[in-house]
N, C-alpha and C positions, 0 to 999 in steps of 0.2 A: 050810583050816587047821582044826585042832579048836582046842578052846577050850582043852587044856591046853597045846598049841604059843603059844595068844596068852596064855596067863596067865606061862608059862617067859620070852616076850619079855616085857612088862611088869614081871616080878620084876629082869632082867638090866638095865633101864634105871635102876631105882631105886638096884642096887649102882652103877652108874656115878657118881662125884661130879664135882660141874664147878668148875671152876676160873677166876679170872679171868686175863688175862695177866701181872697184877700178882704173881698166886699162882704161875702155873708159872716165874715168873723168881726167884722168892725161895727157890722149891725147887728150880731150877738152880743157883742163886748156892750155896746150902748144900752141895750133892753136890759141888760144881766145890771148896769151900775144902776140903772133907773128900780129896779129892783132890790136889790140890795138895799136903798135908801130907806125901805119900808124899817118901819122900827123894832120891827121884830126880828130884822136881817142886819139893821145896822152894826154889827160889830163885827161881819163879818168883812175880809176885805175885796178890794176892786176885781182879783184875779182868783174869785171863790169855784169853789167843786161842786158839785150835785153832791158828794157825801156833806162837805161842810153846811148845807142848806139844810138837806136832811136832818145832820145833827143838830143843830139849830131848833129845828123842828120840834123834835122828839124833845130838846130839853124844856120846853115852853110849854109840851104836854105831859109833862114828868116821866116820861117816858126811857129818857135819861140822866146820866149826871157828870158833871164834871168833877174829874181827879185831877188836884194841883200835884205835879212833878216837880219837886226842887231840884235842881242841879246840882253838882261840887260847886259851880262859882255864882250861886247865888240865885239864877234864874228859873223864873217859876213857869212851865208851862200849863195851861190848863188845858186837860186831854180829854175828850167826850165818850164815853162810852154808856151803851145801855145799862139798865140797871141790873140785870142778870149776867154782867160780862165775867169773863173767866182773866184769868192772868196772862191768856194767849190773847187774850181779846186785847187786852191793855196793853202789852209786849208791840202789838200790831199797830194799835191806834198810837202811839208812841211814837214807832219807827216812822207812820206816814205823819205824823204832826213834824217831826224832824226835816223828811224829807221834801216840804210843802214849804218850810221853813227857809230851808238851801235853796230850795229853787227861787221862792221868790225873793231871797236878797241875793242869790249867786254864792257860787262855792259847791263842795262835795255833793254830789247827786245821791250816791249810794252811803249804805251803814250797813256795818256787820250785824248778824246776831250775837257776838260776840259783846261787841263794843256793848251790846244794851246789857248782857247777861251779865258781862266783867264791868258795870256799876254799879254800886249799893240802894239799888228803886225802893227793896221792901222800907228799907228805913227812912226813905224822901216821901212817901206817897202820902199825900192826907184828903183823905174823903168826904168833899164837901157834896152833898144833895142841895141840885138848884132846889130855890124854892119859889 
């Protein structure tokens, strides 16, 4: 190597800046809300997933639909599933709508299959297609 090959690498390490993990998550977090605020993403919230984006997506391209879940005490969740989904599928996107739910107000992390199975779903579900 000549010396001005190692002097070009030397100059290129210094432009390099280093970051801790703390930093590239807080310059994630910033691009991800800047994002977000587009209006085809605005309903989603601050602390969203690559699935919830995706779903998003897909329902904007009909691609899929939301199923409103009433609860026993009133509360409706709206659950995105494609439009060919199975009962497993919706069993699933349930469980993680729930558990996305706890995480970001705090409280219970986990849910049985249990708990979803032993509630009355077939008679709360009602199937609305975005449109």
């Amino acid at each position: 190597m000549t010396a001005a090959a190692v002097e070009g690498e030397d100059e290129e390490e210094e432009d390099v800046e280093s970051f801790t993990h703390a930093d590239v998550l807080d310059i994630f977090e910033e691009g991800l809300a800047r994002l977000v605020q587009d209006p085809l993403l605005c309903d989603l919230p601050i602390q969203v997933t690559l699935e919830e984006i995706n779903s998003q997506i897909a329902l904007e391209y009909g691609q899929a639909m939301t199923v409103k879940v009433l609860k026993a005490d009133g509360e409706i969740m709206p659950i995105v599933v494609v439009q060919d989904a199975s009962v497993l599928d919706l069993k699933k996107a349930i469980r993680r709508f729930v558990e996305l739910k706890q995480q970001r107000e705090g409280g219970v992390t986990h849910i049985s299959c249990v708990t979803l199975a032993a509630t009355p779903l077939a008679a709360a579900v009602q199937i609305r297609k975005q449109e």
